[in-house]
C-alpha atoms as one frame of an Amber mdcrd trajectory, in Angstrom:
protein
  92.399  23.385 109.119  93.202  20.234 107.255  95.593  17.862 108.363  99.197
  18.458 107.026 100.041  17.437 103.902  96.004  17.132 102.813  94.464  19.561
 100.907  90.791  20.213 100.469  88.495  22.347  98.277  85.156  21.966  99.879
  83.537  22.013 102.741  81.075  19.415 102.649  82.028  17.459  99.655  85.430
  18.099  97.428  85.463  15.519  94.533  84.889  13.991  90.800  82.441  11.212
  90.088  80.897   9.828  87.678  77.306  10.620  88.403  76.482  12.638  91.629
  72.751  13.095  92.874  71.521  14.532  96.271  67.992  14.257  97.188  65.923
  15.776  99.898  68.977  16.868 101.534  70.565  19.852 103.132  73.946  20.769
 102.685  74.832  23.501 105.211  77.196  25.699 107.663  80.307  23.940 105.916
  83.804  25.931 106.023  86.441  25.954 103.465  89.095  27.800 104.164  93.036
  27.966 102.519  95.666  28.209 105.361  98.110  28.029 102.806  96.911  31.935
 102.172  97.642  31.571  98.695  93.744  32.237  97.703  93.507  28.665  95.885
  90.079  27.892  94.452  87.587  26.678  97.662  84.202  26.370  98.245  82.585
  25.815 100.799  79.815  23.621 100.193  80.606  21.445  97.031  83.364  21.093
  94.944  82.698  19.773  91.874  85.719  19.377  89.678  86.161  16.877  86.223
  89.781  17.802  84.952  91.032  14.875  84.003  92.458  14.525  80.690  90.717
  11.321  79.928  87.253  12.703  81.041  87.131  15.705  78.804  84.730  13.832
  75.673  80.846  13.586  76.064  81.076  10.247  78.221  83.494  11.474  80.559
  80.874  14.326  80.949  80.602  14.339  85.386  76.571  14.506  85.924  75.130
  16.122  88.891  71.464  16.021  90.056  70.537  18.231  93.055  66.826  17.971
  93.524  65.199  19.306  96.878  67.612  19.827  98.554  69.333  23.040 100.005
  72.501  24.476 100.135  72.880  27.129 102.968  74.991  28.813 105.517  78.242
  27.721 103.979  81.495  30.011 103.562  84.614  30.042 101.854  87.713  32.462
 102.318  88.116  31.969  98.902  86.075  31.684  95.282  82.839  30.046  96.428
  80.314  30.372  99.137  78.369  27.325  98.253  79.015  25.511  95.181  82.199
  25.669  92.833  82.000  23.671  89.193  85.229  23.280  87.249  85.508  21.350
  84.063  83.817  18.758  82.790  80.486  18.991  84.739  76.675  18.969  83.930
  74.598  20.435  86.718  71.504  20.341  87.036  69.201  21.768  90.449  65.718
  21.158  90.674  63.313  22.279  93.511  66.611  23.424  95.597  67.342  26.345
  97.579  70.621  28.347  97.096  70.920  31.231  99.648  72.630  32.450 102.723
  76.034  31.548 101.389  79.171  33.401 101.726  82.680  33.925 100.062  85.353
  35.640 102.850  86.765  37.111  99.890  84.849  40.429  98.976  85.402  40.465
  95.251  84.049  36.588  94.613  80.619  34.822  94.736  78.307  33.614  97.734
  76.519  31.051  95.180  77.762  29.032  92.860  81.272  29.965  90.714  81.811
  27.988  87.282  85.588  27.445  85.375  88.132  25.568  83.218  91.566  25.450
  83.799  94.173  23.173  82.441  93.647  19.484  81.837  95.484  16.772  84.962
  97.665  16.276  84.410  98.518  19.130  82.822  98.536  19.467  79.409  98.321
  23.271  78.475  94.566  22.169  77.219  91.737  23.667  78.781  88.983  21.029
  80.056  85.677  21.420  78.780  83.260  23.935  80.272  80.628  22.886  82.779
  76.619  23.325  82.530  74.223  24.693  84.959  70.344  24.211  84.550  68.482
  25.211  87.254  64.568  24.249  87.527  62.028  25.501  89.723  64.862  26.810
  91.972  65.949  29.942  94.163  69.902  31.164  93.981  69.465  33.868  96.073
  70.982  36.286  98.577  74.137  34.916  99.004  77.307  36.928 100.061  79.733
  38.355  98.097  80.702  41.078  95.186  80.890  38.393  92.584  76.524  37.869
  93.360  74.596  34.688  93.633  76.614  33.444  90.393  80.021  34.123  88.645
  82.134  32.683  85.733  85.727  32.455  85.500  86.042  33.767  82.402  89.615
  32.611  80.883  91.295  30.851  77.865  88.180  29.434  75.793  85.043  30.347
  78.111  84.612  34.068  77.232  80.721  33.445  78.303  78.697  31.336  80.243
  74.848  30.361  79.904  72.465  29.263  82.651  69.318  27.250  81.090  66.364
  28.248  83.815  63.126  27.005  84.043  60.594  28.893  86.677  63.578  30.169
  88.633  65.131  32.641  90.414  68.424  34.546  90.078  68.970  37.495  92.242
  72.631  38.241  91.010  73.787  36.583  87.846  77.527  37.700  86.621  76.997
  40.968  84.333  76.360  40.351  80.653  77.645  39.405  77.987  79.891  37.281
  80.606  76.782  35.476  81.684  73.227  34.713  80.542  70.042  33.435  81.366
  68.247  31.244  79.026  64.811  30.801  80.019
């Protein structure tokens, strides 16, 4: 558990940035977990989150680049097994592996979970929606009811699109919740 009074969201890396990129790595066997009990959004590999008010136009936009790397083995008692993206976020994986990843929580995702919520501070304005492109890259048999991907689907994202590019998804969310644009 964390130590009082800190609270974390991943497992491996729980943050906003400006520009993120991981290369040739491995992100693995991370824990999230909430001891609070109140099933607050976790994940337990990366937590990628860009809800700041001031961050919500076009060059606020938080840029990730995940390029051969892979992201495996990590669990959450919560919404994400290995990758949570909330807000402002572009995402982009190329050449990475996304598999083996679990969510204690039977009804979310093993993979990768995408959301709004309210601007911070809050403002009763939703931040913008993330991205996810995936190219040349496996999300794949990762744990959970909610599959290998899942959308929060509240307030002003009543869909979300995945742009893919000689990739695989095992378990996207159900349409018309989710797509795949190839």
């Amino acid at each position: 558990p964390p130590p009082a009074g800190f609270t974390y969201h991943g497992g491996a890396f729980d943050g906003t940035v400006r520009t993120l990129r991981i290369e040739r790595s491995e992100v693995a066997e991370n824990t999230a977990n909430d001891v609070t009990g109140s099933d607050a959004t976790r994940s337990g590999g990366l937590h990628l989150g860009n809800p700041s008010i001031d961050r919500q136009g076009p060059s606020g936009r938080m840029t990730v680049k995940i390029i051969d790397s892979t992201i495996s083995g990590n669990a959450s008692s919560a919404t994400s097994g290995a990758m949570a993206l909330v807000g402002n976020v572009a995402a982009e994986l190329l050449n990475t592996t996304v598999a083996n990843n679990v969510a204690g929580d039977p009804t979310r995702t093993g993979g990768i979970t995408a959301s709004i919520g309210d601007t911070y501070p809050v403002s009763g304005v939703f931040s913008r929606r993330p991205s996810l492109t995936l190219i040349s890259t496996i999300l794949a048999y990762n744990n959970g009811t909610g599959g290998d991907f899942a959308a929060s689907l509240r307030g002003n994202l009543p869909s979300f699109g995945i742009t893919a590019s000689g990739s695989l998804v095992q378990t996207p969310c159900p349409a018309p919740n989710c797509y795949l644009t190839f």
